[in-house]
C-alpha positions as CSV (number, residue, x, y, z in Angstrom):
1,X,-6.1,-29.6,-9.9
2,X,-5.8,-32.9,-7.9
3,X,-5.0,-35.3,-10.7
4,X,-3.7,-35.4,-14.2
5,X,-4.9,-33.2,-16.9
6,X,-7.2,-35.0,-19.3
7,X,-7.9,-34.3,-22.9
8,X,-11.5,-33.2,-21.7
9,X,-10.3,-30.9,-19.4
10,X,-8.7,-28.8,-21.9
11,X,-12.4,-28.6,-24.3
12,X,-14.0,-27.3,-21.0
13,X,-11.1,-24.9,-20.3
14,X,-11.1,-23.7,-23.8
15,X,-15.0,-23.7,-23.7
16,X,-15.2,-21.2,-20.1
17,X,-11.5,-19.9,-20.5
18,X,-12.8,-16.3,-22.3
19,X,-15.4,-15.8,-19.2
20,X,-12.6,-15.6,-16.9
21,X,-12.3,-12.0,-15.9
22,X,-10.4,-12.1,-12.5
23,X,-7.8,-15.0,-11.5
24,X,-5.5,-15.4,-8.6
25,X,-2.7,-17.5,-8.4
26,X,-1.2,-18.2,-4.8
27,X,0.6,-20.6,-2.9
28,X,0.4,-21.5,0.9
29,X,3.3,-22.7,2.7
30,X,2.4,-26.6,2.2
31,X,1.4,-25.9,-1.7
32,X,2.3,-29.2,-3.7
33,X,3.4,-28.2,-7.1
34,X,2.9,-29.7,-10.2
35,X,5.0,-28.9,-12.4
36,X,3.7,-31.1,-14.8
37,X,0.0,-29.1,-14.7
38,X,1.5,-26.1,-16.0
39,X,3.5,-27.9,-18.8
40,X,0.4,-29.4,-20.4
41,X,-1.1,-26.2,-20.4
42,X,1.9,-23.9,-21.8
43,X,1.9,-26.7,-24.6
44,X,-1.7,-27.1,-25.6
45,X,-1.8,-23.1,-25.4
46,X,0.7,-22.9,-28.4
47,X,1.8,-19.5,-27.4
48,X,-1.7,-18.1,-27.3
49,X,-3.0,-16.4,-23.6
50,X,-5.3,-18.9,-21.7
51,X,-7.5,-16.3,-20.1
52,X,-7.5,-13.9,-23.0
53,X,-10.0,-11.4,-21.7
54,X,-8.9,-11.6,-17.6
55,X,-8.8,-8.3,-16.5
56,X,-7.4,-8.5,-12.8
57,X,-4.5,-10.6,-11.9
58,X,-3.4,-11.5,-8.7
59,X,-0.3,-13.4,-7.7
60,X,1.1,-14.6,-4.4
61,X,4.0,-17.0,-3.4
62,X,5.7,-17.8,0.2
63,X,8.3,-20.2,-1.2
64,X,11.5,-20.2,-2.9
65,X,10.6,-23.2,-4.3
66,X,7.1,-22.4,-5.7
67,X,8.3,-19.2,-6.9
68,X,10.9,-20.4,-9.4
69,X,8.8,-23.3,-10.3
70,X,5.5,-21.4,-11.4
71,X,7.3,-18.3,-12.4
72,X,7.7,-19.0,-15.9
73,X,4.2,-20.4,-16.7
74,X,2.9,-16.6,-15.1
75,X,2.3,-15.2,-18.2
76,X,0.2,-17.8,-19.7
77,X,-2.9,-16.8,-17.4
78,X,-1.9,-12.5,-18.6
79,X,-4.2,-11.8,-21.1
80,X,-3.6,-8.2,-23.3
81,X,-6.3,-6.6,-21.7
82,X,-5.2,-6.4,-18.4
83,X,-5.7,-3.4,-15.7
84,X,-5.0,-4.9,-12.8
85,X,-1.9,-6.4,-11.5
86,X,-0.6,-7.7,-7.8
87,X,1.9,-9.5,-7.2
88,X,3.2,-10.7,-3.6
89,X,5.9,-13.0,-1.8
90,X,7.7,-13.3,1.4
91,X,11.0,-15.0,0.6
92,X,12.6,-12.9,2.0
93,X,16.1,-12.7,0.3
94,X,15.7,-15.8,-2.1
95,X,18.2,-14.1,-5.3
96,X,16.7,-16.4,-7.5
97,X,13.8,-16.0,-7.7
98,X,13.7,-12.3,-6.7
99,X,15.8,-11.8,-9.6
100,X,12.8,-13.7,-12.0
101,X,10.4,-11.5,-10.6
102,X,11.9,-8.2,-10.8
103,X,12.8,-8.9,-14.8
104,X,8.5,-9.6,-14.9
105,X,8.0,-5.9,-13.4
106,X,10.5,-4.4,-15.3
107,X,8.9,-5.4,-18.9
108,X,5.4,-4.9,-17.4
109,X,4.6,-1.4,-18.5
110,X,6.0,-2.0,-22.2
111,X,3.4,-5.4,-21.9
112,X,1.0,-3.4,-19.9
113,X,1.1,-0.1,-20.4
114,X,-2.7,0.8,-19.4
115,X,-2.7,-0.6,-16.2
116,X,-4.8,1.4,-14.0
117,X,-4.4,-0.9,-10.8
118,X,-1.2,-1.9,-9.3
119,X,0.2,-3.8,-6.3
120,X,3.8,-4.8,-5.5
121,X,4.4,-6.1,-2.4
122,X,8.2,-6.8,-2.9
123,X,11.3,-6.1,-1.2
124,X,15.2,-7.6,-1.9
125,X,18.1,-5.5,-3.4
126,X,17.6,-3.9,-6.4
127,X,14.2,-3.8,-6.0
128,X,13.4,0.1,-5.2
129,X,14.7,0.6,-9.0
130,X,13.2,-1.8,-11.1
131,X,9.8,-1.0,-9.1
132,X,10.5,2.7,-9.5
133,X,11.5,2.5,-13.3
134,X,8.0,0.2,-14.0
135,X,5.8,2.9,-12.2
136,X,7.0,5.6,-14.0
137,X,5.9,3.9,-17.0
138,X,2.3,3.8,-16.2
139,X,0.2,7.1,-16.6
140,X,-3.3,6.1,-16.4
141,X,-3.0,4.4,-12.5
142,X,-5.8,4.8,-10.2
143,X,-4.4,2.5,-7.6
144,X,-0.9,1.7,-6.2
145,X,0.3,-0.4,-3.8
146,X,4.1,-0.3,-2.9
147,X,6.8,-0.7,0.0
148,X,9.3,2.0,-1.7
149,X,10.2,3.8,-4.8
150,X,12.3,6.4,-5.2
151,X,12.3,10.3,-5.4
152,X,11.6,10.5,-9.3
153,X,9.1,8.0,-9.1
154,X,7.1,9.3,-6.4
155,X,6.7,12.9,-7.9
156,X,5.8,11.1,-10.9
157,X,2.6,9.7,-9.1
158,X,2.1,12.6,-7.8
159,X,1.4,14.1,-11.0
160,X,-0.9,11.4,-12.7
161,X,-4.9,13.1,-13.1
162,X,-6.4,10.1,-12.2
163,X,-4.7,8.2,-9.1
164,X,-7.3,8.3,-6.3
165,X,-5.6,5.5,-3.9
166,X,-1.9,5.4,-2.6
167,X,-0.2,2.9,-0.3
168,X,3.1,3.1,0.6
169,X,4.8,0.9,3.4
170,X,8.6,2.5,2.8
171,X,11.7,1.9,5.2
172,X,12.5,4.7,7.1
173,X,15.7,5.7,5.0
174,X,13.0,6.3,2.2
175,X,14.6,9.2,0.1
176,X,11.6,11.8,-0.6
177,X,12.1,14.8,-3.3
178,X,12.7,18.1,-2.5
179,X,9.2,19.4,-3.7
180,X,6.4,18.1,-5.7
181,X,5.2,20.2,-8.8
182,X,1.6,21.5,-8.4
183,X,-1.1,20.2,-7.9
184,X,0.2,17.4,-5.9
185,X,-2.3,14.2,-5.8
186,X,-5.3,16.0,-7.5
187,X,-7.9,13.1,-7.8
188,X,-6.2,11.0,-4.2
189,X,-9.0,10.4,-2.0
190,X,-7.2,7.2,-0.2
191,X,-4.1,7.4,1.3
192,X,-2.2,4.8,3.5
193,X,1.4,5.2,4.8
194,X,2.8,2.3,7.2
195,X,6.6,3.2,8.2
196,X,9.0,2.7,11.0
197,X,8.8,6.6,11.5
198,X,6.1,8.1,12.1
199,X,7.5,11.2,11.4
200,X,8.3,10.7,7.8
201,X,4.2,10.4,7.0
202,X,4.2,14.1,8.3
203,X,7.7,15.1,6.2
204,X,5.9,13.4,3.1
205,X,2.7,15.5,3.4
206,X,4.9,18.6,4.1
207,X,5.9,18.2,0.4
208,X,2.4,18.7,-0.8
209,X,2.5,22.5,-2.4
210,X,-1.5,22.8,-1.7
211,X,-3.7,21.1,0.4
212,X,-5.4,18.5,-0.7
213,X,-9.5,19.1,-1.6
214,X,-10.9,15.8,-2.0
215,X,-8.9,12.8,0.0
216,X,-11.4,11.3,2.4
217,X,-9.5,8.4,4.2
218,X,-5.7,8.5,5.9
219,X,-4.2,6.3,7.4
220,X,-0.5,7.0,9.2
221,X,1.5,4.2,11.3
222,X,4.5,3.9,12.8
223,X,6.3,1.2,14.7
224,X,9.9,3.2,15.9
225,X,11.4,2.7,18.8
226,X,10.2,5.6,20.5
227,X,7.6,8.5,19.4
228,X,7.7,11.6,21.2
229,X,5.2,14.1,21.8
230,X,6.6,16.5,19.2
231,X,6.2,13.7,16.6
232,X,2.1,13.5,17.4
233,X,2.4,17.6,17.5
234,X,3.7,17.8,14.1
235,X,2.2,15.5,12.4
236,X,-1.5,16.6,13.9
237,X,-0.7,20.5,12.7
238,X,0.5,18.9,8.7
239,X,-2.9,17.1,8.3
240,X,-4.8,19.9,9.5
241,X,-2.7,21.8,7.1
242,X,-2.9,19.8,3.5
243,X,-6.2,18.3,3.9
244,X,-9.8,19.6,3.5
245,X,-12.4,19.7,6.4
246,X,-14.3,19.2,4.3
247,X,-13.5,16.0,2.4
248,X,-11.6,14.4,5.5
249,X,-14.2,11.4,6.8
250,X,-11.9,8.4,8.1
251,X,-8.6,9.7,9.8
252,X,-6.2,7.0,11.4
253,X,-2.8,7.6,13.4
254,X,-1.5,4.8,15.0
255,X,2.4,4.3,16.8
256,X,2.7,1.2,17.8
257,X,6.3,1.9,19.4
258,X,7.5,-0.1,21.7
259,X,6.5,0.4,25.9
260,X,10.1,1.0,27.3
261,X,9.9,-0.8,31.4
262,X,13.2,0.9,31.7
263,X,12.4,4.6,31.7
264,X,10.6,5.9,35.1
265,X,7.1,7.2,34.9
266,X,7.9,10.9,35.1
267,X,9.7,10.9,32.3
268,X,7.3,8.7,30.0
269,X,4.7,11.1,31.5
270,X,6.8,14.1,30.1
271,X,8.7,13.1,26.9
272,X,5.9,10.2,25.2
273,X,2.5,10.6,27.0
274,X,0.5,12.4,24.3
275,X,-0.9,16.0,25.6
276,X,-4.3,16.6,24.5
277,X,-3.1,20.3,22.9
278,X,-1.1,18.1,20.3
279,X,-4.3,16.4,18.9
280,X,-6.6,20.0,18.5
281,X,-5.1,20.4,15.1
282,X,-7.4,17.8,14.5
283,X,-10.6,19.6,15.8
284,X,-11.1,21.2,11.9
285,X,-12.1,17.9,10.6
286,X,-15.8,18.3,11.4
287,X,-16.9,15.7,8.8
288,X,-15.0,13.1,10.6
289,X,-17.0,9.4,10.7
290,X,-14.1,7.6,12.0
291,X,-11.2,8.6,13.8
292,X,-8.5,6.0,15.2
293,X,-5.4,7.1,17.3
294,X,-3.6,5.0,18.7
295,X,-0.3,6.1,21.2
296,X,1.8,3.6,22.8
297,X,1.9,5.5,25.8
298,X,-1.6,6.7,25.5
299,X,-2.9,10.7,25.3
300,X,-3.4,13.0,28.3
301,X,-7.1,14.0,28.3
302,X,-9.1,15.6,30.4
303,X,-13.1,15.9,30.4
304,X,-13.3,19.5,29.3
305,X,-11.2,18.3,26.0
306,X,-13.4,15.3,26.0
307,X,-15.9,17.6,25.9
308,X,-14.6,19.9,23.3
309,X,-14.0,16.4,21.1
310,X,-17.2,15.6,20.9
311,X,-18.5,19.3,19.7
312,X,-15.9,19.4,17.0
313,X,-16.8,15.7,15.5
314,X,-20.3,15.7,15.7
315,X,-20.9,12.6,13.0
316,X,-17.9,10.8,14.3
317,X,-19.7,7.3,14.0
318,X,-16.7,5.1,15.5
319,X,-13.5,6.0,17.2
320,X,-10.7,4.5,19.0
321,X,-8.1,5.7,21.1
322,X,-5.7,4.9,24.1
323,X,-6.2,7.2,26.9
């Protein structure tokens, strides 16, 4: 709104307010925020939800400012039949307001306990348990969208019937469990891991008791400081391992570490150059439509494994790759 709330505005609202089914509340780094906007409407709404049959709710703030000022007027736009809920900000370490935010999630899945789609795109102290305790409190999730939980919370996902889509964007001192019960992830078909290491997608998938026989899109990145061959080796062999050739249409690897000027050619030939041998693993995915890998120090092929690529993806429709 760009002026005062009138007395009109609030027949009309009333009037449209029960068609609303999706609404997203954000804030840009210039946002002006009226405070005054969301007191009129918390007051005329005498306790009652304004959007009472939204079903998606998405929520996104890159101030301190605008997050402790709007927080409190969030739950007037959460109707009672919600299933989807994001929430997003980049403060950084604003306590404050982190602190507001964190006691939300926590009583979401006592508010909310039939959410099915989830996003949290949170970080701070103190964060990995009150994110942790709220997912294991839903059961019926079909989506989920977190930086990091921890060890209980992850086998607990693991074990809902329904979740079909997973992204995780952890640190790289995640703390995995031991083992996962069976079946691991038996309805995943999406699956999206962005980390520092590389190697802890493929120790995450080693946890998997049985492969995996209908996810259709991975995706694996990594940003360390250095990914050696080994690391492209290993993780290659564990996909071909846990998933299915047969379900496996979009594959994505990308290490984005960083080009080091300081080591001498031979040995970045040697030690991070990626051999073709460590990517055959990946010649049982025959369904394959899309296939992006991506090395830092780009992969050692020749034309006869050229060659072999293109006989072993036969529908590949678009692919990437630094050679």
């Amino acid at each position: 709104m760009e002026r005062e709330i009138r007395p009109s505005d609030w027949t009309r609202f009333r009037k449209y307010a029960s068609l609303v089914r999706t609404f997203t509340f954000s804030f840009a780094a210039s946002s002006t925020l009226d405070l005054a906007w969301y007191q009129n409407l918390h007051m005329a709404a005498c306790g009652e939800p304004l959007l009472p049959n939204i079903k998606e709710f998405s929520w996104t703030a890159t101030l301190p400012e605008n997050t402790m000022a709007s927080f409190p007027f969030i739950l007037l736009f959460m109707g009672p039949h919600l299933s989807k809920f994001s929430i997003s900000d980049w403060n950084g370490e604003a306590s404050a307001a982190r602190r507001a935010v964190f006691s939300l999630i926590a009583s979401l899945p006592a508010r909310y306990p039939n959410l099915i789609d989830v996003s949290i795109s949170l970080e701070g102290a103190g964060g990995r348990a009150v994110i942790s305790a709220a997912v294991m409190g839903w059961n019926r999730l079909q989506r989920l969208t977190v930086h990091d939980i921890s060890p209980d919370a992850l086998t607990h996902i693991a074990s809902l019937p329904n979740l079909h889509t997973v992204r995780i964007a952890p640190p790289a001192d995640m703390i995995l469990p031991l083992h996962l019960p069976p079946p691991a992830f038996p309805a995943l078909r999406q699956l999206s891991i962005e980390t520092e290491k590389l190697s802890l997608s493929t120790q995450f998938l080693q946890l998997w008791p049985t492969p995996s026989r209908c996810l259709s899109n991975a995706h694996f990145c990594g940003d360390e400081d250095l990914t050696s061959t080994s690391t492209w080796t290993d993780i290659s062999k564990t996909v071909a391992d846990k998933f299915s050739p047969e379900t496996l249409s979009c594959l994505e690897i990308e290490d984005y570490s960083y080009w080091r000027s300081d080591i001498d050619q031979e040995t970045a030939f040697l030690e991070f150059v990626v051999p073709a041998k460590s990517l055959r693993p990946l010649f049982a995915f025959s369904h394959l439509t899309k296939a992006d890998l991506w090395a830092s120090h780009g992969f050692d092929l020749d034309d006869a494994f050229i060659v072999d690529l293109a006989k072993a993806w036969p529908r590949i429709k678009t692919r990437r790759s630094l050679v």
